[in-house]
Predicted model as a PDB file, atoms N, CA, C, CB and O in Angstrom, pLDDT in the B-factor column:
MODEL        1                                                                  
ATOM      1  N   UNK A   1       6.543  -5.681  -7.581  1.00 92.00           N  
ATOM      2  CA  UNK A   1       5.556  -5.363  -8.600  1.00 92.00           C  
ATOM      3  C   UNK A   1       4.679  -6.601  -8.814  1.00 92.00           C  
ATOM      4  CB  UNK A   1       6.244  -4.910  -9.937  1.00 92.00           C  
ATOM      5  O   UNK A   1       5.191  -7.715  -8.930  1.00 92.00           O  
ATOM      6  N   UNK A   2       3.434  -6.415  -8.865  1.00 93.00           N  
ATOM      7  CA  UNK A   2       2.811  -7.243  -9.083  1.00 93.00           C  
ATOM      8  C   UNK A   2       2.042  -7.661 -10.620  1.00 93.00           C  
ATOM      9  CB  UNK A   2       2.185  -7.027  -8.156  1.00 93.00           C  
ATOM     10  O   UNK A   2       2.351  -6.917 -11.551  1.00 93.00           O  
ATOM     11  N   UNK A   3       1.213  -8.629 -10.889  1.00 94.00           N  
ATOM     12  CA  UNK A   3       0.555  -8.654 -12.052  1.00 94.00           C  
ATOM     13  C   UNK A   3      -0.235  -7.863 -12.574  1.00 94.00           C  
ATOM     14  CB  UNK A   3       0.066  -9.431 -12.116  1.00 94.00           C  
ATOM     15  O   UNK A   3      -0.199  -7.501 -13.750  1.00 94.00           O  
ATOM     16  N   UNK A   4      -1.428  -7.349 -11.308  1.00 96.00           N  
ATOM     17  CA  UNK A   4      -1.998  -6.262 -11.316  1.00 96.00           C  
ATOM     18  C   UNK A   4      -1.225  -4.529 -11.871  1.00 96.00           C  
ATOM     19  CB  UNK A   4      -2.395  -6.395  -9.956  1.00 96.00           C  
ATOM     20  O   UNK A   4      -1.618  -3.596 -12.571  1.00 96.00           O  
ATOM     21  N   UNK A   5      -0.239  -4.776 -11.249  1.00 97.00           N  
ATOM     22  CA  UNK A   5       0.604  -2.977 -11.368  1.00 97.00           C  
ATOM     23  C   UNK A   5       1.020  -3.768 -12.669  1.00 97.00           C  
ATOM     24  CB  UNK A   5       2.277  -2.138  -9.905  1.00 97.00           C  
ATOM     25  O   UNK A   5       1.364  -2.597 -12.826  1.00 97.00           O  
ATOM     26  N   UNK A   6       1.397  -4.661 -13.935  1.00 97.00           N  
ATOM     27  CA  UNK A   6       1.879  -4.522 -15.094  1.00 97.00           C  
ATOM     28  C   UNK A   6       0.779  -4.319 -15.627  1.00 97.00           C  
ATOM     29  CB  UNK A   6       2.654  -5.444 -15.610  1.00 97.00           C  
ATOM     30  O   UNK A   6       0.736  -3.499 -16.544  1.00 97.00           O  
ATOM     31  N   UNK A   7      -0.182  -4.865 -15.295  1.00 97.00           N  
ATOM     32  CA  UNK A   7      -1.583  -4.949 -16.555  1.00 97.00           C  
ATOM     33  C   UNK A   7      -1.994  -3.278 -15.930  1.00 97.00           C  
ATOM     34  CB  UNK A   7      -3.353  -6.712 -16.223  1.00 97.00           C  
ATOM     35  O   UNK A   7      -2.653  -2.803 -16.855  1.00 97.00           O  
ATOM     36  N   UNK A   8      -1.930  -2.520 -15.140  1.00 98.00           N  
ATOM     37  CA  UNK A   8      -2.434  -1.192 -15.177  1.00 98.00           C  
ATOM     38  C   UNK A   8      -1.244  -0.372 -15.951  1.00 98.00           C  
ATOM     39  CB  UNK A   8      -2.782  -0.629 -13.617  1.00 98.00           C  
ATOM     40  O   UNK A   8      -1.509   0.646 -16.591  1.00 98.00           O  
ATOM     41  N   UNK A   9      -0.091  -0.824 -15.857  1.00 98.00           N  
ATOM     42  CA  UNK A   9       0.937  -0.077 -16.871  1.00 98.00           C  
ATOM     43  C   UNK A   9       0.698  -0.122 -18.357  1.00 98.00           C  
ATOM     44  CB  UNK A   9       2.324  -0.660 -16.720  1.00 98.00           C  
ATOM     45  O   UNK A   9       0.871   0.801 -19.153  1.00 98.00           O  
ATOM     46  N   UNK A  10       0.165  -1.654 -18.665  1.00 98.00           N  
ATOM     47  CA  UNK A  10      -0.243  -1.664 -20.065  1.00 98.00           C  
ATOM     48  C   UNK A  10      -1.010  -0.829 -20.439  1.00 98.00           C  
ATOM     49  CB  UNK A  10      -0.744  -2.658 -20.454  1.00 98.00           C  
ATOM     50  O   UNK A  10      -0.742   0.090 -21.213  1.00 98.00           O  
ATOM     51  N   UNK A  11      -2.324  -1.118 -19.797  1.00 97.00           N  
ATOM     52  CA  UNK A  11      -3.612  -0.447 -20.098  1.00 97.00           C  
ATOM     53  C   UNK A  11      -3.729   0.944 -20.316  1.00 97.00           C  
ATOM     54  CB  UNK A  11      -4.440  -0.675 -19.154  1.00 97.00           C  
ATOM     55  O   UNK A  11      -4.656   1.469 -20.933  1.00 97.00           O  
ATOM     56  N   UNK A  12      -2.396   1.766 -19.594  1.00 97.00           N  
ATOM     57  CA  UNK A  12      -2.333   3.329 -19.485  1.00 97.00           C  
ATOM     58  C   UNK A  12      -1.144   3.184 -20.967  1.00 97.00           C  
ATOM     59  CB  UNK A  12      -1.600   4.164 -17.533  1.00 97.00           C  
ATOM     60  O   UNK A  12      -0.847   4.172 -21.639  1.00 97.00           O  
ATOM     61  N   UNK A  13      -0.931   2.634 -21.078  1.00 97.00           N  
ATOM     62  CA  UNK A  13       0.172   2.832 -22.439  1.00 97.00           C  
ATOM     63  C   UNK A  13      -0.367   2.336 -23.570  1.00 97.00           C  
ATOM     64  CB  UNK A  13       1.614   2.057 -22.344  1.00 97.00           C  
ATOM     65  O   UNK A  13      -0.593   3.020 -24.568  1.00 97.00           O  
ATOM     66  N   UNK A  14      -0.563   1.293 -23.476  1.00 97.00           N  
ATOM     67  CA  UNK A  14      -1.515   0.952 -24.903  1.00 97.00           C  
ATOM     68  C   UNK A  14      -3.117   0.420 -24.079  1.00 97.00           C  
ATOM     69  CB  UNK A  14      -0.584  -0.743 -26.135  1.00 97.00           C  
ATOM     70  O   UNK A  14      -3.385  -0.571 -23.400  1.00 97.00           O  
ATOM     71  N   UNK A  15      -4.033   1.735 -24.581  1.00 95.00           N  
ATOM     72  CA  UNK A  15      -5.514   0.715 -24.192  1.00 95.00           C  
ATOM     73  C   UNK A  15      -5.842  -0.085 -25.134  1.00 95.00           C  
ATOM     74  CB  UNK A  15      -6.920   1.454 -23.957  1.00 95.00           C  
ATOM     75  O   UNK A  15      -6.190  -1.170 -24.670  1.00 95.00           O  
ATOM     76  N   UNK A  16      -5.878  -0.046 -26.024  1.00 93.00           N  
ATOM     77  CA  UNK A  16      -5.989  -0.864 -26.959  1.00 93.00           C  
ATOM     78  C   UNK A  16      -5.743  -2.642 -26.819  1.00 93.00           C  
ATOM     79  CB  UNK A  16      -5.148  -0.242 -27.797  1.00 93.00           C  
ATOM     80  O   UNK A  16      -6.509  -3.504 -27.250  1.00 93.00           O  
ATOM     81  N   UNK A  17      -4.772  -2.802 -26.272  1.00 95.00           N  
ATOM     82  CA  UNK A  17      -3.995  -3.950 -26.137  1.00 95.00           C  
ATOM     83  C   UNK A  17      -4.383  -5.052 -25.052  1.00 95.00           C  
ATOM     84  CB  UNK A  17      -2.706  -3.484 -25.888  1.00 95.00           C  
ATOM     85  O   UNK A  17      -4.100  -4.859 -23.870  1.00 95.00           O  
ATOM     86  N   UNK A  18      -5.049  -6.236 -25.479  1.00 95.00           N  
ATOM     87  CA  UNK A  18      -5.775  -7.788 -25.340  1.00 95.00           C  
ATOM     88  C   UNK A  18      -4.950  -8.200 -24.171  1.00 95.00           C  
ATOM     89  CB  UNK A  18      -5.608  -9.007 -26.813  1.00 95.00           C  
ATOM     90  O   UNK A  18      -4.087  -9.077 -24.159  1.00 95.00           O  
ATOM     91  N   UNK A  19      -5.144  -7.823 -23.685  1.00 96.00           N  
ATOM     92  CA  UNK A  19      -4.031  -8.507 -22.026  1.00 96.00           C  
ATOM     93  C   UNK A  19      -5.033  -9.605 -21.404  1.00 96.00           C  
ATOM     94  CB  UNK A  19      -3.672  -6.931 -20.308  1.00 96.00           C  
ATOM     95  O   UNK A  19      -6.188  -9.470 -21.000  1.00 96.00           O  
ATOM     96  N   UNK A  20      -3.917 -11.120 -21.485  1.00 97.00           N  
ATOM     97  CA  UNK A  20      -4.832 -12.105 -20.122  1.00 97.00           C  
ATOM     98  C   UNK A  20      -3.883 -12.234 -19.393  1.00 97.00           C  
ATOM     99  CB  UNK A  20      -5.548 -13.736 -20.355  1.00 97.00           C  
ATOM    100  O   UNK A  20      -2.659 -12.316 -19.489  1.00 97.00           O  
ATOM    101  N   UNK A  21      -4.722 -12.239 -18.557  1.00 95.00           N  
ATOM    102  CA  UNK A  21      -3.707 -12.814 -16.791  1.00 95.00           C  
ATOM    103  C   UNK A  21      -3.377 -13.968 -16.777  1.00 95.00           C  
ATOM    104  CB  UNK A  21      -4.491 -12.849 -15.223  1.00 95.00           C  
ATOM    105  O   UNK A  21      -4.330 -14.595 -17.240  1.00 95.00           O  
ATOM    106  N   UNK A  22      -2.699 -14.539 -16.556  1.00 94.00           N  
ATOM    107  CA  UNK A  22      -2.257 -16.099 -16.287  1.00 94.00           C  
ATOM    108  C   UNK A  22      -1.761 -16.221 -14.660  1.00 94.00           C  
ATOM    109  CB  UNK A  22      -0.816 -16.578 -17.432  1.00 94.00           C  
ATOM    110  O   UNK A  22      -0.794 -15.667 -14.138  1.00 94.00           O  
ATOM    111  N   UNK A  23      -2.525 -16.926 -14.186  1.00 91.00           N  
ATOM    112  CA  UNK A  23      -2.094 -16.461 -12.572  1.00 91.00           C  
ATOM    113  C   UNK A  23      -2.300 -17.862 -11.936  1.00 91.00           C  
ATOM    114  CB  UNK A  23      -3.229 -15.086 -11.703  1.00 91.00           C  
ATOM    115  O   UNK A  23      -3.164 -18.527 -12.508  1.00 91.00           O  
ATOM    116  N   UNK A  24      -1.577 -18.571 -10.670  1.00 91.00           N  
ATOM    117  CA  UNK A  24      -2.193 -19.948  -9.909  1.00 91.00           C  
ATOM    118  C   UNK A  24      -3.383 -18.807  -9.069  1.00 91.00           C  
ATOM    119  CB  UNK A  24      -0.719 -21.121  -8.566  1.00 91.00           C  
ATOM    120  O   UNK A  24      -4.478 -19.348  -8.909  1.00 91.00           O  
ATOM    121  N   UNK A  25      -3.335 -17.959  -8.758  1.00 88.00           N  
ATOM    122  CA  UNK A  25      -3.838 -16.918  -7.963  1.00 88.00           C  
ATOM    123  C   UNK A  25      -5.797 -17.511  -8.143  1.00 88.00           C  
ATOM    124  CB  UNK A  25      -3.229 -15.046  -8.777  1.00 88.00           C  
ATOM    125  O   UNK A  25      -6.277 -17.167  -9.224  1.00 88.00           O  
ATOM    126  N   UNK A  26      -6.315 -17.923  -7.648  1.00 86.00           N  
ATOM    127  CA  UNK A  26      -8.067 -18.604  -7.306  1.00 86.00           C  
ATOM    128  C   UNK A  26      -8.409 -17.550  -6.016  1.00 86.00           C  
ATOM    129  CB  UNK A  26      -8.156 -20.808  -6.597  1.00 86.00           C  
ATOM    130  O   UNK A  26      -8.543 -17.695  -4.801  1.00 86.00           O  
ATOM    131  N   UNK A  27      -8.460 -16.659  -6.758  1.00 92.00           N  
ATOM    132  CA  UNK A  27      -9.643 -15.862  -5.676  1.00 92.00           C  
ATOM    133  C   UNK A  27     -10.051 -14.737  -6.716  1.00 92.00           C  
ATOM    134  CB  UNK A  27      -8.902 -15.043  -3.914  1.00 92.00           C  
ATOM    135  O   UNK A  27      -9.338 -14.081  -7.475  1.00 92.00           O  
ATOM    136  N   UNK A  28     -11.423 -14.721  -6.514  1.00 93.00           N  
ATOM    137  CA  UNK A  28     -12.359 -14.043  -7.269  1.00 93.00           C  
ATOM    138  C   UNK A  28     -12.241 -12.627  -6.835  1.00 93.00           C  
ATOM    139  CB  UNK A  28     -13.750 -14.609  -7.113  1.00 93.00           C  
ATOM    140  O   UNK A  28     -12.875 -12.212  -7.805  1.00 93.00           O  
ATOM    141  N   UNK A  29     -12.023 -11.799  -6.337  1.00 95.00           N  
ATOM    142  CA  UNK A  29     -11.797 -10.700  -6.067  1.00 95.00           C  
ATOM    143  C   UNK A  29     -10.060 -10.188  -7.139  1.00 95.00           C  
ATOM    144  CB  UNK A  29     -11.840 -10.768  -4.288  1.00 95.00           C  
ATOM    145  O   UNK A  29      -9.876  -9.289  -7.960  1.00 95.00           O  
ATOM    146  N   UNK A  30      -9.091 -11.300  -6.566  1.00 93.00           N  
ATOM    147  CA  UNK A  30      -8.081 -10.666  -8.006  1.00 93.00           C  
ATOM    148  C   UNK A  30      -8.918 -11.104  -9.273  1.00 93.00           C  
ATOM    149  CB  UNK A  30      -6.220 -11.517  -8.190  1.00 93.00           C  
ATOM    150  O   UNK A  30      -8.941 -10.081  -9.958  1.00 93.00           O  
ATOM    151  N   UNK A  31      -9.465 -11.875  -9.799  1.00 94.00           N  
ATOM    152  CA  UNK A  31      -9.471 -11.529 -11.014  1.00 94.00           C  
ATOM    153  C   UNK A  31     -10.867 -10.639 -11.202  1.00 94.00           C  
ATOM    154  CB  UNK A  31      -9.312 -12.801 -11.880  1.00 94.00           C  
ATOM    155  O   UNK A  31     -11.124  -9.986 -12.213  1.00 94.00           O  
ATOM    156  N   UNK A  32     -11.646 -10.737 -10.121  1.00 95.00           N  
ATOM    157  CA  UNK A  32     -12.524  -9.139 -10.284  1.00 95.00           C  
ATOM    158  C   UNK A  32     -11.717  -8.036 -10.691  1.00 95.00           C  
ATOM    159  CB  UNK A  32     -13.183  -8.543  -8.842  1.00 95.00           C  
ATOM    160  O   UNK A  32     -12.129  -7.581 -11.758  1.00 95.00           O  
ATOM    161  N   UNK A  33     -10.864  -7.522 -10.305  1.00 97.00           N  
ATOM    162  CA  UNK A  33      -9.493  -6.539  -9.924  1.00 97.00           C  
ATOM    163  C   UNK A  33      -9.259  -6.310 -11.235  1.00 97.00           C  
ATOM    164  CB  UNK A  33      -8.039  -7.203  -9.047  1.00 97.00           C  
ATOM    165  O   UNK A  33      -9.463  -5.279 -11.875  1.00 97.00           O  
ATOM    166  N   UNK A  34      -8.671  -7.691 -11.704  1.00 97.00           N  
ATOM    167  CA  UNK A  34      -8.111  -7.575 -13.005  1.00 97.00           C  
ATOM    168  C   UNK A  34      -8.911  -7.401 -14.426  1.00 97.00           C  
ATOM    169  CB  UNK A  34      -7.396  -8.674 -13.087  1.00 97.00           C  
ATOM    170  O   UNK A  34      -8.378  -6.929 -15.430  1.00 97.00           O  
ATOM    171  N   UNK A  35     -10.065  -7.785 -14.372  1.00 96.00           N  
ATOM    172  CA  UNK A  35     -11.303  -7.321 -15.307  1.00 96.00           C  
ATOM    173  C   UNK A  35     -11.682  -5.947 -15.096  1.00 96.00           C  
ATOM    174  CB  UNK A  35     -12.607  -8.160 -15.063  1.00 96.00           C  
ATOM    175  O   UNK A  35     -11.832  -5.237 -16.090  1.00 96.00           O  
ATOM    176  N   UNK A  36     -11.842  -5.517 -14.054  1.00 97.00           N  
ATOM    177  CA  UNK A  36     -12.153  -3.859 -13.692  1.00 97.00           C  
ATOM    178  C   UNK A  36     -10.804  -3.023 -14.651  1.00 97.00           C  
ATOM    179  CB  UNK A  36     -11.957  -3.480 -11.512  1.00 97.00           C  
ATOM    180  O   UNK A  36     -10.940  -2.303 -15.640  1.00 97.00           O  
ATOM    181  N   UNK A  37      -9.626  -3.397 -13.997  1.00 97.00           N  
ATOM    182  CA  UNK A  37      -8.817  -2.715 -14.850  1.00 97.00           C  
ATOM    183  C   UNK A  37      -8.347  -2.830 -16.263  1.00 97.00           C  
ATOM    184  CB  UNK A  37      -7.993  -2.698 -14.329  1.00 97.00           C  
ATOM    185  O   UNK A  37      -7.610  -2.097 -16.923  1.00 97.00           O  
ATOM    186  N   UNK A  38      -8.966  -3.941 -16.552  1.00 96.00           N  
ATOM    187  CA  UNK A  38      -8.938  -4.225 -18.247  1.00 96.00           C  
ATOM    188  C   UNK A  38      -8.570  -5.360 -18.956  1.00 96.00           C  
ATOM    189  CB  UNK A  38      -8.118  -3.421 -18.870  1.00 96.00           C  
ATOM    190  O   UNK A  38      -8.435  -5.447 -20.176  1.00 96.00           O  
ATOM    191  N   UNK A  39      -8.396  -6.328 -18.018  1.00 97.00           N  
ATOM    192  CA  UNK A  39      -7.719  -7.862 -18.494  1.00 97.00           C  
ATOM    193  C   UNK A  39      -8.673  -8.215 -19.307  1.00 97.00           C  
ATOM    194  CB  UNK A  39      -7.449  -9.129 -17.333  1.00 97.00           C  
ATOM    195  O   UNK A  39      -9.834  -8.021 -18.948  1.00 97.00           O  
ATOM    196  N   UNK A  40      -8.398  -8.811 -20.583  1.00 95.00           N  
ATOM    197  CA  UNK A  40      -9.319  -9.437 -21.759  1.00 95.00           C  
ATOM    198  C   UNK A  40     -10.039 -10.693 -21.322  1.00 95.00           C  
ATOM    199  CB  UNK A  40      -8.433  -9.843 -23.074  1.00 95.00           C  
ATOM    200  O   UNK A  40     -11.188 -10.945 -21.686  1.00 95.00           O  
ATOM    201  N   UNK A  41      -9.368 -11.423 -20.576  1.00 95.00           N  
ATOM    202  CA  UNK A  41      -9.480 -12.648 -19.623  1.00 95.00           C  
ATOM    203  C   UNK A  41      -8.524 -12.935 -18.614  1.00 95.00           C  
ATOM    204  CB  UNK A  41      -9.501 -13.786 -20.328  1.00 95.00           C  
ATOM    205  O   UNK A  41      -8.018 -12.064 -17.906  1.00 95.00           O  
ATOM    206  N   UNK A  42      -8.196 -14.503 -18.521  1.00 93.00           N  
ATOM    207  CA  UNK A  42      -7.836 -14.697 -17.313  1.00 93.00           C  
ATOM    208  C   UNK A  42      -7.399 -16.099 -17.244  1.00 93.00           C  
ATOM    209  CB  UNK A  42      -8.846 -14.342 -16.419  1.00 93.00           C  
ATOM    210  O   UNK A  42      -8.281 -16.835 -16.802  1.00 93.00           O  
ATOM    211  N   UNK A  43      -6.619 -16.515 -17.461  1.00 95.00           N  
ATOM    212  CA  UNK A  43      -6.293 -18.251 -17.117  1.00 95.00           C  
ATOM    213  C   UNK A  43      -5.649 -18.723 -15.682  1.00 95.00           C  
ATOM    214  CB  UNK A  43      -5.099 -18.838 -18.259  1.00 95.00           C  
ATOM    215  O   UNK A  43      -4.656 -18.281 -15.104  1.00 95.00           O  
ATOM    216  N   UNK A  44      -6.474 -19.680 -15.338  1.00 92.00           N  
ATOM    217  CA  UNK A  44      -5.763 -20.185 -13.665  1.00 92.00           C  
ATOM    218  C   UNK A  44      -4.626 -21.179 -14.319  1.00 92.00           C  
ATOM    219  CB  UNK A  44      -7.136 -21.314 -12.284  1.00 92.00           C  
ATOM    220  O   UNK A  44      -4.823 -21.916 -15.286  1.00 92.00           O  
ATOM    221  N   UNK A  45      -3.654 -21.073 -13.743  1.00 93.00           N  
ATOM    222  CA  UNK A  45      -2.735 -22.313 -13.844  1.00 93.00           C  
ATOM    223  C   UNK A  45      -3.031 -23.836 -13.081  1.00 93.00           C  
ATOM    224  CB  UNK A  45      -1.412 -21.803 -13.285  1.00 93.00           C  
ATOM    225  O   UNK A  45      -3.641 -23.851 -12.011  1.00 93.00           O  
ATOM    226  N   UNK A  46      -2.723 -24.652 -13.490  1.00 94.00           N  
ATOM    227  CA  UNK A  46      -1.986 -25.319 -14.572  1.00 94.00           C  
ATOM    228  C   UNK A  46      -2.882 -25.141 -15.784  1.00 94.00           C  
ATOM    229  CB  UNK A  46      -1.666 -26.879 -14.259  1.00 94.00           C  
ATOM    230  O   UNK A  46      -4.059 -25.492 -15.877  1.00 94.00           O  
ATOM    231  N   UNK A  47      -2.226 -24.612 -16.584  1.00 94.00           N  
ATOM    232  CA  UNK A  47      -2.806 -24.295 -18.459  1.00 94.00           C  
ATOM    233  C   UNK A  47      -3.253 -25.668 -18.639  1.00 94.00           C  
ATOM    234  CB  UNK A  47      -1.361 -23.800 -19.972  1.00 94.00           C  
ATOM    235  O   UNK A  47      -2.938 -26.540 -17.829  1.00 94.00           O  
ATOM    236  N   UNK A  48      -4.052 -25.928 -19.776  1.00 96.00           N  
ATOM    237  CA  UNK A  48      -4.095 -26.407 -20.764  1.00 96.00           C  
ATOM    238  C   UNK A  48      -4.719 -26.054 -21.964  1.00 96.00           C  
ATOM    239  CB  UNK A  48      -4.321 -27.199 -20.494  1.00 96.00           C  
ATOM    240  O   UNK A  48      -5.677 -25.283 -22.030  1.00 96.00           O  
ATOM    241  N   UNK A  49      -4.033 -26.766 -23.182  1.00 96.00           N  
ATOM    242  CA  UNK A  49      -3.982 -26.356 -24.656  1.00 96.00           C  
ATOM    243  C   UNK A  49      -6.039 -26.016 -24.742  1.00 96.00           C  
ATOM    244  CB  UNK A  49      -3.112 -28.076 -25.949  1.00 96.00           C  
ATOM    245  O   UNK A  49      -6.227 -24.838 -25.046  1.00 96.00           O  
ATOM    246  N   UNK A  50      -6.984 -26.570 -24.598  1.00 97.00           N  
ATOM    247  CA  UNK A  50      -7.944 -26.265 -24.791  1.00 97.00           C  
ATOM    248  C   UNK A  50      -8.423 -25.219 -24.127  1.00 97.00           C  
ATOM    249  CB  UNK A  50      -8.465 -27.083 -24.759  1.00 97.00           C  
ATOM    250  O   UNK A  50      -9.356 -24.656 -24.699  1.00 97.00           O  
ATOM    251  N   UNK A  51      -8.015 -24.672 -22.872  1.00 96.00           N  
ATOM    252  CA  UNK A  51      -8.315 -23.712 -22.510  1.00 96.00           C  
ATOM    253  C   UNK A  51      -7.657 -22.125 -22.608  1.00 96.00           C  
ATOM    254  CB  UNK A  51      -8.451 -24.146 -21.605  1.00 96.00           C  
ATOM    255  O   UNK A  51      -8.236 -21.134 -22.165  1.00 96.00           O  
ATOM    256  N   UNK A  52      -6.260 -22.107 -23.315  1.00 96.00           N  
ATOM    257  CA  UNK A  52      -5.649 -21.634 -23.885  1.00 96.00           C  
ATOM    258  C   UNK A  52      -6.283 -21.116 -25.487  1.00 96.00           C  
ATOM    259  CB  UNK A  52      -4.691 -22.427 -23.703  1.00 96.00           C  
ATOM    260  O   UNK A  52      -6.301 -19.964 -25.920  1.00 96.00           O  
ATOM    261  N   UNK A  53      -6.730 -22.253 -26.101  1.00 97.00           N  
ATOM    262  CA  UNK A  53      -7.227 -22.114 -27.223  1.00 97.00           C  
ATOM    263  C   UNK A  53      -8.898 -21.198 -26.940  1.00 97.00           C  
ATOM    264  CB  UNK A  53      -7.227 -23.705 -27.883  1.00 97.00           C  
ATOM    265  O   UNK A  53      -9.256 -20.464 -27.861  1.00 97.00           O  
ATOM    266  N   UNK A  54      -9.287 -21.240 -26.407  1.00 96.00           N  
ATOM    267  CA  UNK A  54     -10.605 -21.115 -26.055  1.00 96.00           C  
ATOM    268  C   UNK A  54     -10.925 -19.220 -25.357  1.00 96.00           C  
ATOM    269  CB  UNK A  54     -10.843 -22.540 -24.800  1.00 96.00           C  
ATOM    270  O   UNK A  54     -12.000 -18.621 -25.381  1.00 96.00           O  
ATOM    271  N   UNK A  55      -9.742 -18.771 -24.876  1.00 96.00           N  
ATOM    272  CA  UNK A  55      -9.436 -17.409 -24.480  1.00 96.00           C  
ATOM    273  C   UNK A  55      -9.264 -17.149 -25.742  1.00 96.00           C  
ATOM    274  CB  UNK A  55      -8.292 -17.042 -23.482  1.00 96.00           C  
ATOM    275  O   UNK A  55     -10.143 -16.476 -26.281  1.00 96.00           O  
ATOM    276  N   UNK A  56      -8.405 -17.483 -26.346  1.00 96.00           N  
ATOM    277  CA  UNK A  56      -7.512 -16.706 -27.522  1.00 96.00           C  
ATOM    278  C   UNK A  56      -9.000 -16.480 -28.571  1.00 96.00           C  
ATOM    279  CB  UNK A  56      -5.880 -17.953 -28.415  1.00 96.00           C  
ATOM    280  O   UNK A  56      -9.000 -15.404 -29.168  1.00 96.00           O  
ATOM    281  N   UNK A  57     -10.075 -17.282 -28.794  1.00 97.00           N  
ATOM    282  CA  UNK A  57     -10.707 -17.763 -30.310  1.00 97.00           C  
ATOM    283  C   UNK A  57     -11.621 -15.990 -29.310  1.00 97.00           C  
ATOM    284  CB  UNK A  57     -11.858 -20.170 -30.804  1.00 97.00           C  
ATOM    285  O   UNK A  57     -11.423 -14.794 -29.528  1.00 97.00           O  
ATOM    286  N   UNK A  58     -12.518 -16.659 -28.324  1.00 95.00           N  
ATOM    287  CA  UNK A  58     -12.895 -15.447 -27.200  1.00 95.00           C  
ATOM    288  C   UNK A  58     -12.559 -13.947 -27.590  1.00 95.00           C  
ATOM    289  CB  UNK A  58     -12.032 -15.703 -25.785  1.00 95.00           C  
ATOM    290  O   UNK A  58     -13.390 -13.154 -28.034  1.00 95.00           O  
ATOM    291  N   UNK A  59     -11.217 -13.673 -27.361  1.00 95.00           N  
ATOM    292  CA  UNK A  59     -10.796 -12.113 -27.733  1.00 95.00           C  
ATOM    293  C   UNK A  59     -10.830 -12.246 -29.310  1.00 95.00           C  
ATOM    294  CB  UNK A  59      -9.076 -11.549 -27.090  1.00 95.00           C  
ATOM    295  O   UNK A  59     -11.741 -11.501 -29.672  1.00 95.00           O  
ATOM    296  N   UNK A  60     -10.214 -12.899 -30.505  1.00 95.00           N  
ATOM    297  CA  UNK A  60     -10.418 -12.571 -31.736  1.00 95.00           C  
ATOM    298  C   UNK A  60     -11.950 -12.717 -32.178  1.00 95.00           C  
ATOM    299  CB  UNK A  60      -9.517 -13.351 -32.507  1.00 95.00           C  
ATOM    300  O   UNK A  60     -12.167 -12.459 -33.362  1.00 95.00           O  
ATOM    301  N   UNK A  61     -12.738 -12.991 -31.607  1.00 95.00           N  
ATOM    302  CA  UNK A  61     -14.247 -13.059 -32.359  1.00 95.00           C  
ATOM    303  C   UNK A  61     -14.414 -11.317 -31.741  1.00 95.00           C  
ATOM    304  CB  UNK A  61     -15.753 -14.656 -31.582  1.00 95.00           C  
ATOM    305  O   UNK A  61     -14.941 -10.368 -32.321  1.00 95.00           O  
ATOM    306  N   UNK A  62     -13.730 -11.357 -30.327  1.00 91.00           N  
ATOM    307  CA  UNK A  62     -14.127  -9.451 -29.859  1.00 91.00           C  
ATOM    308  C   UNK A  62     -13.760  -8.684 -30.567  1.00 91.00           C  
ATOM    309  CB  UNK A  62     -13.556  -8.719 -28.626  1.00 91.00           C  
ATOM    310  O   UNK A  62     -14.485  -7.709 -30.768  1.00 91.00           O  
ATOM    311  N   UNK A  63     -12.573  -8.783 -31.201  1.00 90.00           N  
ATOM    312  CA  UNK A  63     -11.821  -7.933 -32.258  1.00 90.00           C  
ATOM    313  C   UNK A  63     -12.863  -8.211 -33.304  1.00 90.00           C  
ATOM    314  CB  UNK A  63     -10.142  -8.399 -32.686  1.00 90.00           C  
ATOM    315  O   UNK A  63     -13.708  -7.358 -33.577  1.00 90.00           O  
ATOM    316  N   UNK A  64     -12.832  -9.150 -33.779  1.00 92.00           N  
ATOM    317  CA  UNK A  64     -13.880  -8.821 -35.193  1.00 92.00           C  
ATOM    318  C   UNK A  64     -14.910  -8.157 -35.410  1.00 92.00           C  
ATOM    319  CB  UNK A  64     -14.424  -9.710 -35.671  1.00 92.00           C  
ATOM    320  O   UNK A  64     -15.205  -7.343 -36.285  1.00 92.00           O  
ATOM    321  N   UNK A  65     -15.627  -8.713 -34.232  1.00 90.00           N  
ATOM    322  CA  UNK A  65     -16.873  -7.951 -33.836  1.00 90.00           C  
ATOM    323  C   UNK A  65     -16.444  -6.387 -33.840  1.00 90.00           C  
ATOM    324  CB  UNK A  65     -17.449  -8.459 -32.282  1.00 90.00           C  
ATOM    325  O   UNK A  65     -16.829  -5.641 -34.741  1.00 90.00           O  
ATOM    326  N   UNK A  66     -15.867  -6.071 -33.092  1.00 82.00           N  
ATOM    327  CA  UNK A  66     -15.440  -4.704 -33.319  1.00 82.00           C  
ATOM    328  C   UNK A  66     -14.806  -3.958 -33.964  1.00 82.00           C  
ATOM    329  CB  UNK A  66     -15.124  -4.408 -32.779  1.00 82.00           C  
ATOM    330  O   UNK A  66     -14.601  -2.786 -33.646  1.00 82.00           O  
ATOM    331  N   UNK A  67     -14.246  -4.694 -35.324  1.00 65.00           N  
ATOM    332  CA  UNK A  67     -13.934  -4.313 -36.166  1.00 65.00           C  
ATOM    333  C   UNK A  67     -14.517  -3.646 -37.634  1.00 65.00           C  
ATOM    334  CB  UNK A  67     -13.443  -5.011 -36.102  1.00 65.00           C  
ATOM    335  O   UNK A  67     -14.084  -2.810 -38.427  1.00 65.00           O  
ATOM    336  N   UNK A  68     -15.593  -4.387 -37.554  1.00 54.00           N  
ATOM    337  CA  UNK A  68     -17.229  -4.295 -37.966  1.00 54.00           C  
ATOM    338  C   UNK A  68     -17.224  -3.030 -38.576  1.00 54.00           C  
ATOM    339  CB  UNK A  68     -18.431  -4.344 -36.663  1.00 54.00           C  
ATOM    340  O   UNK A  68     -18.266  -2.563 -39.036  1.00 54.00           O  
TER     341      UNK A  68                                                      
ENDMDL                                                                          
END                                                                             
């Protein structure tokens, strides 16, 4: 199973629900893949705290906005 087949399991069970990928995976076609099917974003590994922080602020300004 891959990352792709969980984030399409999510998406069919809860659409609703802010999914990011966290992947070492650098090729633009998976995370094309993974935006088509609904990923909120997307972090390449190795993390760091500012870029972590910076997805997360990203999806809650989307929620607000759409909360509207």
């Amino acid at each position: 199973i891959t990352g792709l087949d969980v984030l399409k399991f999510i998406k069919q069970e809860r659409p609703d629900c802010h999914c990011v990928m966290v992947t070492y995976i650098d090729d633009q076609n998976f995370i094309n893949q993974a935006m088509e099917i609904g990923a909120a974003d997307y972090l390449k590994k190795p993390l760091t705290l500012p870029e972590i922080e910076r997805v997360i602020n990203k999806i809650v300004k989307r929620i607000r906005k759409g909360a509207k």
